[in-house]
C-alpha positions, 0 to 999 in steps of 0.5 A, spaced: 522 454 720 523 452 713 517 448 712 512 452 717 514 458 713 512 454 707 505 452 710 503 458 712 504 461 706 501 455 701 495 457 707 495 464 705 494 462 698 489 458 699 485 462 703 486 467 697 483 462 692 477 461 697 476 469 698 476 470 691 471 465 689 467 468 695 467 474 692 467 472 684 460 467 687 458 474 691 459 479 685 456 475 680 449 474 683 448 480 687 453 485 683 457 487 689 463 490 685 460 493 680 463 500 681 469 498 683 469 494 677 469 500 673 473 505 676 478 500 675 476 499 668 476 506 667 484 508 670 485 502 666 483 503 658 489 508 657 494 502 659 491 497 655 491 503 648 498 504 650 500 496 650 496 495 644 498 502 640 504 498 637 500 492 635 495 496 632 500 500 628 503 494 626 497 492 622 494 498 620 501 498 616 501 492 613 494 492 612 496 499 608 501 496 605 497 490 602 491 496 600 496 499 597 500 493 592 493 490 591 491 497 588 497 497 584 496 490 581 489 493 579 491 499 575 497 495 572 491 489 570 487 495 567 493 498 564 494 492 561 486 491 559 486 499 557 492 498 552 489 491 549 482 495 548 486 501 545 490 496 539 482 493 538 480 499 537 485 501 532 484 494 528 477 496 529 478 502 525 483 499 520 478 493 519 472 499 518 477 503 512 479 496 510 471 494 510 469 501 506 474 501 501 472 495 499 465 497 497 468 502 494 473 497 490 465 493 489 462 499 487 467 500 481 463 501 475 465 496 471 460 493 465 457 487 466 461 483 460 466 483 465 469 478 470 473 481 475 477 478 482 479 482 487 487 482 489 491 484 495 497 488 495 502 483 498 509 488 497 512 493 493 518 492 489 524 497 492 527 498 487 527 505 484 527 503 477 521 500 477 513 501 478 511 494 481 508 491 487 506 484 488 499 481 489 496 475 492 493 472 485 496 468 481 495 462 475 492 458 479 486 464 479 487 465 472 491 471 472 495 471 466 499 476 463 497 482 460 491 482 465 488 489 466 488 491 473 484 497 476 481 499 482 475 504 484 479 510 482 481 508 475 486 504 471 493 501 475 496 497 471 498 491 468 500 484 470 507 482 466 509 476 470 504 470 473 506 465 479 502 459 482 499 464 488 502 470 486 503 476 480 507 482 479 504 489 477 506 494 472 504 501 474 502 505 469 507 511 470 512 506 469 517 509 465 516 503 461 509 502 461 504 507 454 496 507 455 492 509 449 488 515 451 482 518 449 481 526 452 473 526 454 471 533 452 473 532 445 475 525 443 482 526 442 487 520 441 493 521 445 498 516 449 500 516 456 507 514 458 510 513 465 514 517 468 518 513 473 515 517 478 509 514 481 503 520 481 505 522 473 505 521 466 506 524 460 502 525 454 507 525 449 507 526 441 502 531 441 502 538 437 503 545 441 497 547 438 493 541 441 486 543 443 488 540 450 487 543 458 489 543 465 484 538 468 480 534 462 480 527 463 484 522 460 480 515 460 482 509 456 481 509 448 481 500 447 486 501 442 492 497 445 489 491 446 490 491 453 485 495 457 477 495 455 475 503 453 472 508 458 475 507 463 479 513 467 486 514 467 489 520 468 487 528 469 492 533 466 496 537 471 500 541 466 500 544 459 506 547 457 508 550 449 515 551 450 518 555 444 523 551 439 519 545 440 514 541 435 511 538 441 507 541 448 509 538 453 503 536 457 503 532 464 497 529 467 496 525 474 493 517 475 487 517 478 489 512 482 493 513 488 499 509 485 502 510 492 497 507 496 495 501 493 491 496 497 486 493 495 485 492 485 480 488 481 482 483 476 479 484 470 477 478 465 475 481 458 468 478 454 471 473 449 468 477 444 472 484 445 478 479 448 477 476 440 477 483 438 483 485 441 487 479 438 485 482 432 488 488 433 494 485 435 495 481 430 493 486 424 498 492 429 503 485 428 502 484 421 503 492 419 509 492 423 511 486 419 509 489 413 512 496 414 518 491 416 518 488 410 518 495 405 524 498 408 528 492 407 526 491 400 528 499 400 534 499 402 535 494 398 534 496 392 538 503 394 544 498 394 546 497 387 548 489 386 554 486 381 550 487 375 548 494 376 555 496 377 557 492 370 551 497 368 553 503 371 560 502 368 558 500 361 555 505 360 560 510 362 564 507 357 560 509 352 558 515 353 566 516 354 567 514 348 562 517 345 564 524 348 571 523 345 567 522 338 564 529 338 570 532 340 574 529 334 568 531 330 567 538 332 575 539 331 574 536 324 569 540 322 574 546 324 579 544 320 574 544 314 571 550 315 579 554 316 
């Protein structure tokens, strides 16, 4: 029974096999099924859409998901890219104001007769002592001690120390530092000293009646045999005469902005002015010798010797003696006379 049951069935989907190659056969040349196809088609779609719904989720949501971190990885990239664009911009600024100051620095006014070199700050001494800062120019440049150093605003200082590659700076308004001065709107000789604070000097030693005023112009006389004549220094800010001094107390401010140095000249004086200046240090050496030489000599001869006391004491004597005489001579005379 087993094995009719399972004939009749293996019949069975045989003959549905052929009848539904009959019909693929039929429908395929002449259509048959048409309508019916669609109608299916048409009850159908929502079953296909409610099948697909999750997997079209799926995907929408990892394709979101991989919008979203690829957008994220770009604005991150163009953070990165606007950042590295606004730190070029700011060295582009700094080289542009570095570029600008150093034509002003070329367009110093300095004389032809002068060779000159420019410099670099490298570092400024901390210690509140002292004015110095260090540069980038050293012996194997022909920097030498004593060099006048200026920049487009006016004098800054002198070199006082010289290394291989590097020198060392003192500002004018060191505390430590004179400068000999001349007032431009009159010619009066003054000396500017230091101050100890950095954007201040003072004109020291000048009478209260000084003909000297707030905002005239002190520029260099050429007279210390360091820096050359002409050049700005300072611009007085104070004029004060205070009463029970002998002196006014006059205040001016460098012309240089000592606080914010970056970039100065190097100046090499012509030989015959740098010859000129050596005279002058050697004539201010031999009169400061001279005038040495004189006070010895006057406190010397104020001090009285051996000999000079043996003087001073004979002649005490005898001028004792000589008292003693005239008082035995007037009291004879007395008795004479009675």
């Amino acid at each position: 029974m087993q094995n009719r049951l399972g004939m009749s069935a293996n019949i069975r989907f045989s003959l549905v096999g052929m009848l539904s190659l009959v019909l693929i056969l039929l429908d395929s040349r002449f259509n048959l099924f048409k309508d019916v196809r669609y109608h299916i088609e048409s009850y159908l779609t929502p079953v296909y859409y409610i099948a697909d719904a999750p997997v079209s989720l799926v995907s929408s949501a990892n394709e979101r998901l991989r919008s979203y971190q690829e957008i994220a990885d770009e604005n991150r990239l163009l953070k990165y890219q606007l950042s590295e664009i606004r730190v070029e911009l700011l060295r582009y600024d700094s080289v542009i104001h570095d570029n600008e100051e150093l034509r002003r620095l070329n367009n110093s006014p300095i004389k032809e007769s002068f060779r000159r070199m420019g410099a670099e700050v490298m570092r400024v001494d901390t210690n509140p002592f002292s004015l110095t800062v260090m540069i980038n120019r050293g012996a194997k440049d022909g920097a030498y001690e004593g060099q006048p150093v200026i920049n487009e605003q006016g004098i800054v200082g002198q070199i006082i120390s010289v290394a291989n590659s590097t020198s060392r700076v003192l500002l004018i308004s060191d505390q430590n530092h004179s400068i000999p001065v001349v007032v431009m709107r009159n010619g009066i000789r003054a000396i500017a000293t230091g101050t100890g604070i950095v954007n201040e000097l003072n004109v020291v030693n000048m009478p209260r009646n000084v003909d000297i005023q707030v905002g005239d112009l002190l520029i260099s006389s050429g007279l210390g045999g360091i820096f050359p004549s002409g050049y700005p220094v300072a611009r007085v800010t104070n004029f004060d005469r205070k009463e029970g001094l002998q002196f006014a107390e006059i205040k001016a401010q460098p012309l240089a902005t000592l606080d914010r140095l970056k970039y100065m000249l190097l100046l090499w004086l012509p030989d015959s002015e740098q010859e000129t200046i050596e005279e002058i240090k050697a004539v201010s050496s031999n009169t400061e010798e001279t005038m040495q030489n004189v006070k010895e000599k006057t406190i010397q001869k104020s001090i009285p010797t051996q000999n000079d006391k043996s003087l001073v004491v004979d002649k005490s004597s005898k001028n004792s003696g000589n008292t003693k005489t005239d008082n035995k001579v007037k009291s004879t005379g007395g008795s004479n006379d009675h």
